[in-house]
Every structure is written in structure tokens, then in C-alpha cells.
C-alpha positions in Angstrom: 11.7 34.6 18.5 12.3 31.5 16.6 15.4 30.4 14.0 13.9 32.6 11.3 14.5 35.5 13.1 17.7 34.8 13.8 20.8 36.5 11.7 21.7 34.1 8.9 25.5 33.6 9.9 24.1 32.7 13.7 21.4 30.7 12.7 23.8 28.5 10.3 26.5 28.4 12.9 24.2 27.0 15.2 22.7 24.4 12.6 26.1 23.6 11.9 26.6 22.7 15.5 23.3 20.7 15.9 24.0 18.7 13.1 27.2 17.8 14.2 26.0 17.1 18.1 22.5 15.7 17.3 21.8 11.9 18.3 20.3 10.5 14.5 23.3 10.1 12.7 24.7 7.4 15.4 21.8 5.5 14.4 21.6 5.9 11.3 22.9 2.0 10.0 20.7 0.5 12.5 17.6 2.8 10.3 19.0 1.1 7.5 19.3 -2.3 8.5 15.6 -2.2 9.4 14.5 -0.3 6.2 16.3 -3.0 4.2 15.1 -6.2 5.8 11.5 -4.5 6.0 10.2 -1.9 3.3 13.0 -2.5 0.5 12.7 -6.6 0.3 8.7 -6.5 1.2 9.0 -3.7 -2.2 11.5 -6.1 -3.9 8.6 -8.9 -3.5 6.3 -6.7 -5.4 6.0 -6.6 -8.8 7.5 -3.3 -10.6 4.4 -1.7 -10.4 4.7 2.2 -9.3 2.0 2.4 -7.2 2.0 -1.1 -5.8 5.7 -0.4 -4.6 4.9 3.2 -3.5 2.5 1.6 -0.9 5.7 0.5 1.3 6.3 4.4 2.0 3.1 4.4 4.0 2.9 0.7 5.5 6.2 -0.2 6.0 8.4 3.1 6.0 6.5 5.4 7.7 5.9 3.0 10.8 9.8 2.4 11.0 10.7 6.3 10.5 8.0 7.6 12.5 9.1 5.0 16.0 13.0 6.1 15.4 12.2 9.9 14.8 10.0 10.4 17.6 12.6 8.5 20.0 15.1 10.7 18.6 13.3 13.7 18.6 12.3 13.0 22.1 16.0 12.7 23.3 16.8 15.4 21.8 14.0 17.6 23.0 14.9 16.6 26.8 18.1 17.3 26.5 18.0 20.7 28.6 15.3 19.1 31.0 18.1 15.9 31.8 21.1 18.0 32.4 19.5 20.4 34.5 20.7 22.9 32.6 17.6 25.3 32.1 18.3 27.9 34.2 21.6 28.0 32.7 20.3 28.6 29.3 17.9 31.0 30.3 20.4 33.5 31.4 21.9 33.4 27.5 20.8 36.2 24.9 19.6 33.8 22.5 15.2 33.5 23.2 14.4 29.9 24.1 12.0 29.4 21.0 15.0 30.1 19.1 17.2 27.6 20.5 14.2 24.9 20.6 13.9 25.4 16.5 17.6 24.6 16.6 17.6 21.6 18.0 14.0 20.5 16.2 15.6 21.4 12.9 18.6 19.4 12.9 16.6 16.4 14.0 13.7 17.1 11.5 16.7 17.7 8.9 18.7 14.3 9.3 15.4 12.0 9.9 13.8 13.9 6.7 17.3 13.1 4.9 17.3 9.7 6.1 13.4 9.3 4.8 14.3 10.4 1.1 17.1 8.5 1.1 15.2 5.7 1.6 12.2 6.9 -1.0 14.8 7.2 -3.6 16.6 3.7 -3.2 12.7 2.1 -3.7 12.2 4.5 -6.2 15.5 4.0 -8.4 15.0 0.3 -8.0 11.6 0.7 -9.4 12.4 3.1 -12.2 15.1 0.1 -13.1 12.5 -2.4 -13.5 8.9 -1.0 -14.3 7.7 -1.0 -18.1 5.1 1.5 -17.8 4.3 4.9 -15.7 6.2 7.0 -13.3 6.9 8.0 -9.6 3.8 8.5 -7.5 4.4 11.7 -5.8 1.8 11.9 -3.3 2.9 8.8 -0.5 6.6 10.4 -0.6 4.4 13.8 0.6 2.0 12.0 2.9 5.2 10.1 4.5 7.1 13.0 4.8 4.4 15.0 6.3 3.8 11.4 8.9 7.9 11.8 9.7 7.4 15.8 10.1 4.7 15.7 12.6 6.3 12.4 14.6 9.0 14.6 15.2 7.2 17.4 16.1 5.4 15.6 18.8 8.6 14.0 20.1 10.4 16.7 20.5 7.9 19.0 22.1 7.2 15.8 24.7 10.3 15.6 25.2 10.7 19.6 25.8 7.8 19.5 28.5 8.5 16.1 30.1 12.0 16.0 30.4 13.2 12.3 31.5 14.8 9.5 30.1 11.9 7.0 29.7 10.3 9.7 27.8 12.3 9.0 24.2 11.3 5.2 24.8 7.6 5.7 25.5 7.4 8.1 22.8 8.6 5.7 20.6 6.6 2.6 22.1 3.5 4.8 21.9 4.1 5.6 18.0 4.1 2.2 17.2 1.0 1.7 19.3 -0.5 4.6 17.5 0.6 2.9 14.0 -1.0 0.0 15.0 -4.2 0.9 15.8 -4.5 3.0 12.2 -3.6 0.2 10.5 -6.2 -2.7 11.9 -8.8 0.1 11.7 -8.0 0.8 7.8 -7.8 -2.9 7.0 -11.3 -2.8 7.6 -12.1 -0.1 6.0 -15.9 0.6 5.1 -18.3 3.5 4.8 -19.3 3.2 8.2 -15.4 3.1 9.6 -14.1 5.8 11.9 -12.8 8.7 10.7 -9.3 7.5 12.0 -9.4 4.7 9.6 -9.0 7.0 6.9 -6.5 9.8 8.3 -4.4 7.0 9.2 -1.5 6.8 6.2 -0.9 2.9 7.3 -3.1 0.5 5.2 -2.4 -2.9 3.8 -1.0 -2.9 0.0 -3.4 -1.3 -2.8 -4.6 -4.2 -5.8 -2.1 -5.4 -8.3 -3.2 -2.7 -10.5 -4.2 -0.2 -8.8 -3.2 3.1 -10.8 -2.6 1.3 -13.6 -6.1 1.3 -15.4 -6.7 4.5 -13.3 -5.3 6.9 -11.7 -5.5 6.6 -7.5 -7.4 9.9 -6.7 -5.3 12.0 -4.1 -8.4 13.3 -1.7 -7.2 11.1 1.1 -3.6 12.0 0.6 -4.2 15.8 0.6 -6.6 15.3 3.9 -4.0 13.1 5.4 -0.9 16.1 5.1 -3.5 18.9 6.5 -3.9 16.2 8.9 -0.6 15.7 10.6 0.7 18.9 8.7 -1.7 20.5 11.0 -0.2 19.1 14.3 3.5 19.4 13.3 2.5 23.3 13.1 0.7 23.7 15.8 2.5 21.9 18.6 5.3 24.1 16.9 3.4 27.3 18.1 3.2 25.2 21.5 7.2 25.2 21.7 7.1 29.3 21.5 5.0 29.1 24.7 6.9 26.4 26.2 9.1 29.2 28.4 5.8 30.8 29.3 4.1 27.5 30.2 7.2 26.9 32.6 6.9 30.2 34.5 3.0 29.6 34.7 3.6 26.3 36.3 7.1 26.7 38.5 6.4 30.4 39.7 2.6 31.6 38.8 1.4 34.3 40.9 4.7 36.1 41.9 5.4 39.3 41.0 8.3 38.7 38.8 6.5 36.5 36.8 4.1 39.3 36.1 6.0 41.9 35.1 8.6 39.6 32.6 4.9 38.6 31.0 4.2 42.3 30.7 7.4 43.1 29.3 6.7 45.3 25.9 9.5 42.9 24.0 7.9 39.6 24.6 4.0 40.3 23.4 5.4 39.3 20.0 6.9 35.9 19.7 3.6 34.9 22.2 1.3 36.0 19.4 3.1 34.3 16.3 3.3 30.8 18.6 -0.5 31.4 19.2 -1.4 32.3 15.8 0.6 29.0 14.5 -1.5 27.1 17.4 -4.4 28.4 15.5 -3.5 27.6 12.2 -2.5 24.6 13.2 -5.5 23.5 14.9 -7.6 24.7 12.4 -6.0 23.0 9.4 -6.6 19.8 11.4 -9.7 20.1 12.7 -10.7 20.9 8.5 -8.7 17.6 7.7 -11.2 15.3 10.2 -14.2 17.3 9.2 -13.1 16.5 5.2 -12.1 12.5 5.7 -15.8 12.6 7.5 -17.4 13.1 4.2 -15.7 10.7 2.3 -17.1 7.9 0.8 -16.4 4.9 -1.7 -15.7 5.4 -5.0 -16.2 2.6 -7.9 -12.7 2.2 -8.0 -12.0 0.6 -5.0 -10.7 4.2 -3.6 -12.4 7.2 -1.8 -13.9 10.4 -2.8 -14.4 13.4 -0.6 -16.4 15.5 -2.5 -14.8 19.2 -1.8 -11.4 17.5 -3.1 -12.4 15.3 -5.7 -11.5 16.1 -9.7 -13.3 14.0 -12.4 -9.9 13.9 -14.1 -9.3 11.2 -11.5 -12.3 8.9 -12.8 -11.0 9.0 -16.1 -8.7 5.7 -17.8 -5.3 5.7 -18.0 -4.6 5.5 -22.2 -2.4 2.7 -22.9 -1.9 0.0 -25.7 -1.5 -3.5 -24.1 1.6 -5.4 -24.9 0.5 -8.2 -27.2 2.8 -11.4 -28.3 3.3 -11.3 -32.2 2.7 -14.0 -34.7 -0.7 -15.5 -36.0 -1.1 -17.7 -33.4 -2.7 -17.9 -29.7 -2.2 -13.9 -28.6 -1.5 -12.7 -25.5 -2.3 -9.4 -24.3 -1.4 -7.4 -21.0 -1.5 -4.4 -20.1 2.2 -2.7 -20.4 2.7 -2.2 -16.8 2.7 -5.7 -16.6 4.6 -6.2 -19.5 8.0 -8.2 -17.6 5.5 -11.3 -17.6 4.4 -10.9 -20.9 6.6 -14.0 -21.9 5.9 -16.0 -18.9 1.8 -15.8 -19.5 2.0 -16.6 -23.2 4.2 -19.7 -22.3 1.6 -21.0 -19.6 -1.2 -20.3 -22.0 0.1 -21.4 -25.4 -0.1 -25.6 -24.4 -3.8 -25.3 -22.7 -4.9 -23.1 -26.2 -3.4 -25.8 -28.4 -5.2 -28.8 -26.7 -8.6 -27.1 -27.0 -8.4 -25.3 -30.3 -11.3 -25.9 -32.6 -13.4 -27.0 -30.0 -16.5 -24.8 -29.4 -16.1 -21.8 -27.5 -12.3 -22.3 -27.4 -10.8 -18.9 -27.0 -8.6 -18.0 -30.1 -6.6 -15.4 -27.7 -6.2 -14.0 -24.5 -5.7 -10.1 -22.9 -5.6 -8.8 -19.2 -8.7 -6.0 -18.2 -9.1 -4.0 -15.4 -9.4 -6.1 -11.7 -12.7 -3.7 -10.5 -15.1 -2.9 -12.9 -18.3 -0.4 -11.7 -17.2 -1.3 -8.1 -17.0 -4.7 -8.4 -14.3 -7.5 -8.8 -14.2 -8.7 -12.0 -12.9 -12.4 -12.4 -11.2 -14.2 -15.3 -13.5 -15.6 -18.0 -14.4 -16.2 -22.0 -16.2 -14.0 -23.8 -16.4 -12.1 -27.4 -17.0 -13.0 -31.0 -14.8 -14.7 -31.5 -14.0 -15.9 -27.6 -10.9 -14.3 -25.9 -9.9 -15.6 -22.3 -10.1 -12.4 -20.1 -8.5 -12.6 -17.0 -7.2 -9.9 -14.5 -4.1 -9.3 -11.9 -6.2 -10.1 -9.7 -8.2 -12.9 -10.2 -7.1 -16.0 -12.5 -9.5 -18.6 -12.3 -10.0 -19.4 -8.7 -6.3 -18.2 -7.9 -6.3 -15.0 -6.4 -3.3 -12.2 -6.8 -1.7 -13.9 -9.4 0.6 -11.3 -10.7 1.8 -10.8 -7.0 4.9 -12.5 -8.0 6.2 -15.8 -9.2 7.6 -17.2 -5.7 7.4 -21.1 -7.4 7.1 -20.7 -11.4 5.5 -23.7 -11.7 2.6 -23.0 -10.0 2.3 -19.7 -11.2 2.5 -21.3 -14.8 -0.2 -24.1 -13.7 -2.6 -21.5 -11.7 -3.2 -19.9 -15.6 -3.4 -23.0 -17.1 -6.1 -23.8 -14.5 -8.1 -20.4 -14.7 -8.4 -20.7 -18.4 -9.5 -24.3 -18.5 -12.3 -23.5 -15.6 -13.6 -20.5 -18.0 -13.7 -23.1 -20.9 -15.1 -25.6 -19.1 -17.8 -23.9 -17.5 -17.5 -20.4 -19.0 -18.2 -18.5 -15.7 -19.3 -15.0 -15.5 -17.0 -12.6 -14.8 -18.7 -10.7 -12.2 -20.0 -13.7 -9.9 -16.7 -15.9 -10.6 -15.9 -19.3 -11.1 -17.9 -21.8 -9.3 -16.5 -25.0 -8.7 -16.3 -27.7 -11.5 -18.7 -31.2 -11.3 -16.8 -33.9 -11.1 -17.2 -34.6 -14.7 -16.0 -31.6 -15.8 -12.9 -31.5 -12.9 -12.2 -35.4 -14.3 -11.8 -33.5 -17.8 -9.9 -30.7 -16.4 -7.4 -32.8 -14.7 -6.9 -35.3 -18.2 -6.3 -31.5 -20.4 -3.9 -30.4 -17.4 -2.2 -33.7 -17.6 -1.6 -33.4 -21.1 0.1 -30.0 -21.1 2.3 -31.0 -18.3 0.4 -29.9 -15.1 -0.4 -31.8 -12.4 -4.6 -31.7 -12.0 -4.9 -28.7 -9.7 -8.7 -28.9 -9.2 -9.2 -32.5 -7.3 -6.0 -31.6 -5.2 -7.7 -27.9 -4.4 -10.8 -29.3 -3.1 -13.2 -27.7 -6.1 -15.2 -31.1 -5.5 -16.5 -30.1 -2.1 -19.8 -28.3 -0.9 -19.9 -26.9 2.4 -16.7 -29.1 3.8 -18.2 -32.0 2.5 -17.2 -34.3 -0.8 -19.7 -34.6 -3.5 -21.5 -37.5 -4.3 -18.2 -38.8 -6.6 -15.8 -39.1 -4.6 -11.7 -37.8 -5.4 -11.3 -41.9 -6.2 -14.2 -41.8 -8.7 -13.0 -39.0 -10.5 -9.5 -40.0 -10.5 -10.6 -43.6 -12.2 -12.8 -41.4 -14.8 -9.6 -39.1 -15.3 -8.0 -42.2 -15.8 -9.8 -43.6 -18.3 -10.6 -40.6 -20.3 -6.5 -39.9 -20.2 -6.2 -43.4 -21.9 -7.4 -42.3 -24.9 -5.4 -40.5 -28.1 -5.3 -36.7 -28.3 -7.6 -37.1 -31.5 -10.1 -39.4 -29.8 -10.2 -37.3 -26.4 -10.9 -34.0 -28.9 -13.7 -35.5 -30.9 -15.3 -36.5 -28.3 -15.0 -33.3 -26.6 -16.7 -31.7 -30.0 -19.2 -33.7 -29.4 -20.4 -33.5 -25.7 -18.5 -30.0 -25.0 -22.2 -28.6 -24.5 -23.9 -31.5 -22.2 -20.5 -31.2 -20.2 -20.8 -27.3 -20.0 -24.2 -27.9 -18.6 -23.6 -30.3 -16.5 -25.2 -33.2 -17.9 -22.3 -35.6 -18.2 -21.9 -38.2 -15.4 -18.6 -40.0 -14.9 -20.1 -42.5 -16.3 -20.7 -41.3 -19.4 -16.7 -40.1 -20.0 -15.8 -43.1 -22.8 
């Protein structure tokens, strides 16, 4: 007999009562002091990007809910067990699995309340901010269903090892658990366990992940069968639980035998085992489907029986361009907030070179992967455009991260688009490092535009650890020199020798 069989009016009276008596809401601020100082300021240091926000459900929530709601759960479980009071309650009309769901629902209830709670602050801060798509809905279910099975497996320890260290183990052995998933998944390859990939607790997705397309949901729907699974069946455990105690406190003695063969209690038995079944079985299909997953060319993961085409498809969206007939700046219109801020640190670097050959007469954000591979910033098109992703700028990596120091930020672009012009890298092997005539250059054109000369201080004139044969002194006398020249002089010059210097065939020397 569990809570739904229950009459309504009893059953809500004795919710009523759990939620009142029930150990979560007495710690609930210490929940939120840790959910603020962890998930909501590591979301808040994200950029308003739904999905890259949404990742702090599974890698920062879920580990803090899951260690608190398993404690909790296991408390409350024990309860009985500690006071010594099972005897007691078995003498009562109400059926044990009955008064077990009670005491699992009000936990479950308040630690699920306390979990959307928290979901909808990240949420509602992100909807307050973002300039382009919606909620992702599938973390707030894979959470849920990491919270839901946490408790689950609390409670029912705590139901069959009654004790007080068991709420603190519980808890110690969540986090353990938690930890475990999440070194194995920041390794994740085609050859990693199947763990790896059931575990909800990765490191953050790309910059733009579901933004040029859409994150496929195969893992997400193996991961709640997953731990939906468990919840469930360890559930169907709790009906046996009474049974499981007379097996192991008085097995073999008549009375035992005939309460088992009692006509009244054949039918809860069979419900719990048929949710054990369920349960397992839904599982055991979760592992067997996260076995067959593989890479995608996406940077996510396909399992084949899951996976819908629709999810390979591009997101429509018209980029966000600056207006005017100048130097334009394109982003995509998730990224849109630092539309201004790219077109500012571009618009100098785009002046100083324009007319030159192979300057870029514009500039517009693409997708960070392309055919499974990272795609770095670069020039190309008739007529030239600087591409450049939220990934990779240059050698800078993750630039759209956030803008902890503005300056750099600003200088990091300035840098990326003079290495493409300079060298004019290709996008899929990246940008090598400069020679020193070219970094001499570099440093005079960031000079100009107000940056300090990024590439000598950054090491881009070294070769296995070692210096070049110029040496940081060399170049900075060649910088020197070059910088002593007018604007007009340093850009005819440039005209002139821009395609020895692309090739590598200027020395120091050689810079007038």
C-alpha cells in the first residue's frame, strides 16, 4: 500500500504534517547561500547565452542539491530506525510503504521546490539579459531527475541502515560519486566509459554551443531513464522494505510464514516488485543506449536509436551588423550585448591597414566547429572579411567568455585580426606564430591604435621554449625604428612589401 492508495483527505493530512515536521526547510538559507556563491555568480560570469548558463544546472547545481538532498533524505529515512520506534509503528493501521512515501514525498517535495527555485532565479536573470533564444528545457529535466533519484537512494539508505553517520556518509559519498562523473566526462572520448556519459556533471559546453545548432537531447533523455530508473526502482525496494525486515530479524519462524501468506499482503509485494522491474529495466536500457553513442560533428553525441536529423540542422538567424558605410561588424544575435564593444576594438586596427592588400573591408562572427573541427579566426572572401569565432580570436582562446579586464579583451581582437592580416592563417590549422619581422610590424600597428604589442610580451617569438634567432631586443629596436616613421610612410611601405612580409621574406633588417 503506498500514498496513492491512501484516502485523499488522509493522505493530505499526513503531507500536511511532513511538510511541517520535515528537516529541509531548516536548511534551506544555508542551500541558498551555497547556490548563490556557486552556480548563480559562476552563471553571472557567463555570458547571457541560454545554453552556456543552463550548463550550471548540471555542473554546479546538481552537485550542491544532490549532497544536501541525499543527507536530508537520509535523516529523514532513519528517522524510525533512531528512535527505536519501529515496533511502535508497526502496530498502527496505516501499511508501512504508506507511511515511507509520506516521509519520501515531503522531502522529494521541498528539495524539488528548492531546485526550481533555483532554476528559475538563473533562468529569469538570463531571460533579463540574453538577446537571442529561449530556455533550454532538457538540464532543468536531467537535474531534476539527478535531485529525484539522490533522494531516492538517501532515503531508502537511510530506511535500511538506520544510524546517524548514515545522512553524513550519504552525503560524503554523493559528492564522491559527483566527482568521479565529472573527471571521467572531462575526458570524454569515444573510447570513455559508459559512466562518462550517464554522468550529468561535465565542464561548461563552447561559447556557442546551441547557438549555430541546436544541442541534440540523446544524452539528456538516456541520462533521466538513467537515474529515473533508480529513483523507481529502489522505490519498489521501499514496498519490500517491511518484508526484507522480517526476513532478516525473524526468518524461519512460523509467524513470519503465515503474515507472508496472508491473502491481504500478496498485493502491495507485487506492485513494489513490478516497480523494481520497471525500474531496473529502464536503467539497464539507459547504459545499453549511452554504449552506442558516439561523436557527432558538432562537438556533441549521437546515439543512434534517439537521434532526430532535425538536431543537425542550423539555427536561422540574421547576425547583428553595425550600420553605416564603414568597417562592419557582424555577430551573431546571441552575442549581440558585445556588438558595440567588437566594433570599437576593430574599427582603429581596420583604419590603419585599409587599402593595403588583403585588408579586410569588414568583419562577422561563424560558427566555433565546423565538420568536427575548431575553426579559428582568419581573412578570407572577395572582398576579404576577418572571420573570427567565440571561440578562437587569433591566438586568444574563449574570448567571448567575458570581459573580466576590457582592455585586454579590446587588445586580444586587435591582436587576432592583425595576425590574420599579417600572415593570413588558415582557419582550420590556426594561427602560427609570427617571424620576427612580421611580430616587429605587429607591435608598431598595435602601438599605433593604442595597444600595447601583445605578441613579443606573449612569447609568439619562441620555438619549442627556445627564442628565435632575433632576439625580443632585436625586434624591439626594429619596432622601434619602423614606429619612427609617419603613418603615410609606414603605409606605403607596407603596400609595397605586404607580400615579401606575408611570406616571410623580410628580415629586421630590411624594415626601413
Amino acid at each position: 500500500m503506498s500514498i496513492m492508495s491512501m484516502p485523499l483527505p488522509a493522505a493530505g493530512r499526513a503531507l500536511r504534517l511532513e511538510f511541517k515536521r520535515n528537516a529541509v526547510p531548516y536548511v534551506l538559507p544555508l542551500l541558498a547561500a551555497v547556490f548563490y556563491f556557486d552556480a548563480l555568480r559562476t552563471a553571472d560570469g557567463f555570458p547571457p547565452v541560454w545554453t552556456l548558463r543552463a550548463s550550471v544546472i548540471g555542473d554546479h547545481m546538481l552537485f550542491t542539491f544532490s549532497a544536501f538532498a541525499g543527507g536530508l533524505a537520509a535523516w529523514t529515512g532513519s528517522r524510525e530506525g533512531r528512535r527505536n520506534t519501529l515496533d511502535l509503528v508497526a502496530s498502527t493501521p496505516r501499511a508501512a510503504w504508506a507511511r515511507l512515501s509520506v516521509a519520501l514525498a515531503g522531502t522529494l517535495c521541498w528539495v524539488l521546490l528548492a531546485f526550481v527555485a533555483g532554476v528559475a532565479v538563473v533562468y529569469i536573470q538570463t531571460a533579463l539579459q540574453a538577446t537571442w533564444g529561449g530556455p533550454p528545457l532538457w538540464p532543468v529535466f536531467v537535474g531534476a531527475a539527478g535531485v529525484t533519484a539522490v533522494t531516492v537512494i538517501g532515503f531508502t539508505a537511510g530506511v535500511f541502515f538506520p544510524g546517524r553517520f548514515t545522512a553524513p556518509l550519504v552525503a560524503i559519498g554523493v559528492l564522491l560519486l559527483s566527482q568521479i562523473g565529472f573527471r571521467e566526462s572531462l575526458n570524454l572520448t569515444a573510447s570513455s566509459g559508459t559512466y562518462a556519459l550517464l554522468s550529468p556533471t561535465t565542464s561548461p559546453p563552447g561559447v556557442d554551443a546551441g547557438v549555430y545548432y541546436r544541442v541534440a537531447p540523446d544524452l539528456s533523455i538516456v541520462q533521466v531513464m538513467f537515474m529515473g530508473g533508480i529513483a523507481v526502482a529502489l522505490y519498489g525496494v521501499l514496498g519490500l522494505a517491511p518484508r526484507l525486515r522480517q526476513l532478516a530479524w525473524a526468518s524461519g519462524r512460523p509467524s513470519l510464514r503465515a503474515a507472508l501468506a496472508r491473502d491481504d499482503d500478496w498485493l502491495p509485494s507485487a506492485v513494489a516488485v513490478l516497480l523494481v522491474a520497471c525500474g531496473v529495466a529502464a536503467s539497464a536500457t539507459a547504459f545499453a543506449l549511452a554504449g552506442t553513442a558516439k561523436p557527432d560533428a558538432l562537438g556533441g553525441w549521437q546515439i543512434p536509436a534517439l537521434h532526430s536529423a532535425a538536431s543537425d540542422q542550423p539555427v536561422p538567424a540574421a547576425q547583428d551588423c553595425t550600420s553605416g558605410s564603414g568597417f562592419q561588424v557582424c555577430v551573431h544575435p546571441a552575442f549581440g550585448f558585445y556588438l558595440a564593444d567588437v566594433a570599437a576594438a576593430l574599427a582603429p586596427v581596420a583604419a590603419e591597414i585599409a587599402g593595403l592588400p588583403g585588408a579586410p573591408v569588414g568583419a562577422r562572427e561563424v560558427a566555433s566547429l565546423s565538420g568536427g573541427q575548431d575553426v579559428w579566426s582568419g581573412i578570407s572572401g572577395n572582398p576579404p572579411v576577418f572571420d573570427f569565432t567565440a571561440e578562437h580570436v587569433g591566438t586568444m582562446f574563449g574570448e567571448f567568455y567575458g570581459i573580466p579586464d576590457s582592455a585586454s579583451w579590446r587588445d586580444g581582437f586587435r591582436q587576432g585580426l592583425l595576425d590574420a592580416f599579417l600572415e593570413a592563417p588558415s582557419q582550420h590549422a590556426g594561427p602560427g606564430p609570427l617571424d620576427a619581422a612580421q611580430q616587429a610590424v605587429e607591435d608598431v600597428l598595435l602601438t599605433s591604435v593604442g595597444s600595447p604589442p601583445l605578441g613579443a610580451s606573449s612569447g609568439q617569438t619562441a620555438v619549442n621554449g627556445k627564442l628565435k634567432p632575433a632576439t625580443l631586443a632585436d625586434i624591439s629596436v626594429a619596432a622601434h625604428r619602423f614606429g619612427a616613421l609617419s603613418a603615410s610612410a609606414r603605409h606605403a611601405w607596407l603596400a609595397a612589401h605586404l607580400t615579401a612580409l606575408r611570406a616571410g621574406h623580410i628580415t629586421l633588417a630590411q624594415l626601413p
